[in-house]
C-alpha positions as CSV (number, residue, x, y, z in Angstrom):
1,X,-16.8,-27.4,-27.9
2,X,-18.3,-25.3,-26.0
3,X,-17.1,-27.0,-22.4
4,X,-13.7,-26.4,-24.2
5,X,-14.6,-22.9,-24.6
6,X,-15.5,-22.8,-21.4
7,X,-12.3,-24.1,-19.9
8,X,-10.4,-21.8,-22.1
9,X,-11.9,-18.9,-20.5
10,X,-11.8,-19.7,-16.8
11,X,-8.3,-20.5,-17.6
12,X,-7.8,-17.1,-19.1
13,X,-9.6,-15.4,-16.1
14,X,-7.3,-17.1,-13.6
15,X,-4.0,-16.4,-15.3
16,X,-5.5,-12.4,-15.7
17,X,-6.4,-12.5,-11.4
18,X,-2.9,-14.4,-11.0
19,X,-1.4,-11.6,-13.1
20,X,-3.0,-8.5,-11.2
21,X,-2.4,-10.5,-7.8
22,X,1.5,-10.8,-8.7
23,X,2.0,-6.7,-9.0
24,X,-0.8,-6.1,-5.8
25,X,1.0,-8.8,-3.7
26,X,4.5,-7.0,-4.8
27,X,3.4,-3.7,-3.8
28,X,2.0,-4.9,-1.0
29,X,5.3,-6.0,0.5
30,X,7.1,-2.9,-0.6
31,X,4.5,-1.2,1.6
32,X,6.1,-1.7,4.8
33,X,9.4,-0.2,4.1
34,X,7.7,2.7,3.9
35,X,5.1,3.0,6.6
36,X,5.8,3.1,10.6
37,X,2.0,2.1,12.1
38,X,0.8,3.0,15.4
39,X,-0.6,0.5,18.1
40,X,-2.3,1.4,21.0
41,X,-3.8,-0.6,23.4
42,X,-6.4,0.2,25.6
43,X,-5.5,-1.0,29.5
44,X,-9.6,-3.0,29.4
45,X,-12.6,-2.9,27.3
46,X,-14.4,-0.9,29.7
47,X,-15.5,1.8,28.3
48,X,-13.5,4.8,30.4
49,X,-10.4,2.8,29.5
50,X,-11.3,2.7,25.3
51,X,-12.3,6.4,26.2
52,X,-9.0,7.5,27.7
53,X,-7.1,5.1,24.9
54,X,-8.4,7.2,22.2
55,X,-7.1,10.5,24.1
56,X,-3.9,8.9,24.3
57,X,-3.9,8.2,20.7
58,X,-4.7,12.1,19.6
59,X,-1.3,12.7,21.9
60,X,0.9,10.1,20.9
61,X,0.0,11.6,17.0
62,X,0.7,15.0,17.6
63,X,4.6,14.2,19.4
64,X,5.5,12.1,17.0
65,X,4.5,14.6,14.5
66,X,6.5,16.8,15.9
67,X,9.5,14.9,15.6
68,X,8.9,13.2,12.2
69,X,7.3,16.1,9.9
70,X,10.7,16.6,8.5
71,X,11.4,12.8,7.9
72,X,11.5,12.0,4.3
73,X,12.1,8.1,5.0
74,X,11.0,5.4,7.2
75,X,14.5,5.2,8.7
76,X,14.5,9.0,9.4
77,X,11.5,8.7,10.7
78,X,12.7,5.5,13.0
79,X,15.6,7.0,14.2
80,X,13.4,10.3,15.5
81,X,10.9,7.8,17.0
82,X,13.5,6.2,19.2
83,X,15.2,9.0,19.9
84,X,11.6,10.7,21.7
85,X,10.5,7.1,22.7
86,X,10.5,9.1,26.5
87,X,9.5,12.3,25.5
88,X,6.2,10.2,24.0
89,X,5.5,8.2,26.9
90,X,5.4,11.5,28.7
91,X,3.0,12.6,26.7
92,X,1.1,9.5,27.2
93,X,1.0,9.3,30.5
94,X,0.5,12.6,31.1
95,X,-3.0,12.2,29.2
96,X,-3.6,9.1,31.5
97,X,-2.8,11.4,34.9
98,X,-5.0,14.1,33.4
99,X,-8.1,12.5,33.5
100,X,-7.4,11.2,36.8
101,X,-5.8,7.4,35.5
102,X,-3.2,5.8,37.4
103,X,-2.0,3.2,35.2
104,X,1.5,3.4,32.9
105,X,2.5,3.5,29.3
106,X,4.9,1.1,27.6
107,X,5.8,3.0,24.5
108,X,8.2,1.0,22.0
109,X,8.9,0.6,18.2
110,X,8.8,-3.3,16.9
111,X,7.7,-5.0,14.4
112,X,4.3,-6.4,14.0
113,X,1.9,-8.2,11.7
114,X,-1.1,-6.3,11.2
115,X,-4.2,-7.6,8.6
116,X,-6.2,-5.5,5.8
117,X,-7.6,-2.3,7.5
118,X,-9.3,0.2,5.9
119,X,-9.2,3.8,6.6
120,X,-10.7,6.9,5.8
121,X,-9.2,7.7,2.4
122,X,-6.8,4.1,1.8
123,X,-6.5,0.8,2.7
124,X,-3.4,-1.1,3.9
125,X,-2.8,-4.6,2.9
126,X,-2.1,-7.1,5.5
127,X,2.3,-7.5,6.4
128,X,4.3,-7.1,8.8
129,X,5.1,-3.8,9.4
130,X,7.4,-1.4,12.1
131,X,5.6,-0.3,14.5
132,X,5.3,2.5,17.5
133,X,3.5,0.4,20.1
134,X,1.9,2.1,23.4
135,X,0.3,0.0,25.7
136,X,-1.7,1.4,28.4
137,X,-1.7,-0.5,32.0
138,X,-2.5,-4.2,31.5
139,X,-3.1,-4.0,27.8
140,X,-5.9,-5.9,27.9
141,X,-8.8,-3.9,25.9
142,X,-9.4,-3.8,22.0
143,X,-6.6,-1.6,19.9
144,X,-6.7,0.8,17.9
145,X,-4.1,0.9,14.5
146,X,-3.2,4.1,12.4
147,X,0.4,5.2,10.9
148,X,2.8,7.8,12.0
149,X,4.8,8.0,9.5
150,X,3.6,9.3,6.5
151,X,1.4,11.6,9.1
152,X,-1.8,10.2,7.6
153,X,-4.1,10.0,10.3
154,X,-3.3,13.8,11.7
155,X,-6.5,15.8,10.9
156,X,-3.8,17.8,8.8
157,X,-3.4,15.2,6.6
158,X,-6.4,15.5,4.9
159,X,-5.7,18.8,3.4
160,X,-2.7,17.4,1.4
161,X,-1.9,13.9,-0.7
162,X,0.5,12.7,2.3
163,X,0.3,9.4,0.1
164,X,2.1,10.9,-2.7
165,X,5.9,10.3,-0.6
166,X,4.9,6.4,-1.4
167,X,5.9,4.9,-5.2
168,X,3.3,4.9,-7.2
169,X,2.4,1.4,-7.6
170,X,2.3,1.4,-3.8
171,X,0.1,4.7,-3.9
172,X,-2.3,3.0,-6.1
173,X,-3.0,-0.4,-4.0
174,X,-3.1,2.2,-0.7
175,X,-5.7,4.7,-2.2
176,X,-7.9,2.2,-4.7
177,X,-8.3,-1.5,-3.1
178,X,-11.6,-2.2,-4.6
179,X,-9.6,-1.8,-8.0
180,X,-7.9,-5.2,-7.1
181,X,-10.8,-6.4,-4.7
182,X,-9.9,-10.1,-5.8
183,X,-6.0,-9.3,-6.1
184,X,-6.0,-7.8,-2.8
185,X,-7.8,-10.6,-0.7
186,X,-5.5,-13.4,-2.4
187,X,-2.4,-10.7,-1.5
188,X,-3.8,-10.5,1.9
189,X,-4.4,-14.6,2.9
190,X,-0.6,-14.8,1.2
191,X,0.9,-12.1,3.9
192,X,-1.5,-13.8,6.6
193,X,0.3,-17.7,5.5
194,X,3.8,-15.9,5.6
195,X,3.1,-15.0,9.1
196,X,1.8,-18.2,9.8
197,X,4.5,-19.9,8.7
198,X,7.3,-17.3,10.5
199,X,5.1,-18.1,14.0
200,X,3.4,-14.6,13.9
């Protein structure tokens, strides 16, 4: 009787994780069709090069701010991206030829996968997601990943819910992910198998 019981309840605790997984995993492929991520990527690991990747970063944020802080959509957003994709590698390189670099900027928006990373004030589930890319030189250092588009990793952001332009079922897996701790992990190894499968 009591292995019975037993059973019953592990049953019951799987179908309830199986049940909270099914609305995080839903939400967390809605996520992407409203998020444009940023990915830059250092020209080495050397230190002067992660240095100079982060100042790259700061201007890369503030031009595309520029052109998306009226964007209510990812597409609006999109179309402004690739419409300054020049006007951002300027701003790039003229970072890198300011503190006396030689190398080049590759600036482009694709689609990429990108696993769980945790931020400052959310989390974003693992997916494939669209994505302003900027690699500097030989793009061989360690990356750095943020979003554009909501502006959520401008210092501004911080003084208003830039989370609130997502649905709220997607607001709530962004902004509370130890809520769904076990949800979220099964979520994320389902994304990472979808891009296994896809050859990502």
């Amino acid at each position: 009787m009591k292995r019975f019981a037993a059973r019953v309840m592990a049953c019951g605790f799987l179908l309830a994780a199986s049940c909270g997984w099914l609305r995080v995993a839903a939400a967390s492929e809605q996520l992407p069709e409203n998020i444009l991520r940023l990915h830059v990527v250092a020209n080495s690991d050397r230190q002067e090069d992660q240095d100079l990747k982060l100042r790259v970063r700061d201007a890369v944020l503030e031009e595309a701010n520029r052109w998306c802080q009226g964007a209510e959509t990812l597409e609006e957003a999109n179309v402004q991206i690739c419409t300054h994709l020049e006007g951002i590698r300027g701003a790039a390189e003229n970072v890198i030829k300011a503190n006396g670099f030689t190398d080049r900027a590759t600036v482009q928006v694709t689609e990429e996968f990108f696993p769980t990373r945790t931020y400052e004030n959310f989390t974003l589930p693992a997916g494939r997601y669209r994505a302003l890319r900027v690699v500097i030189g030989e793009g061989e250092g360690h990356n750095w990943w943020c979003v554009v588009f909501p502006a959520l990793c401008l210092p501004a952001a911080g003084e208003k819910d830039v989370l609130a332009t997502l649905p709220e079922n997607q607001r709530k897996v962004a902004q509370s992910p130890g809520r769904y701790q076990v949800e979220f992990k099964l979520a994320e190894w389902y994304e990472e198998l979808k891009n296994w499968l896809a050859g990502g």
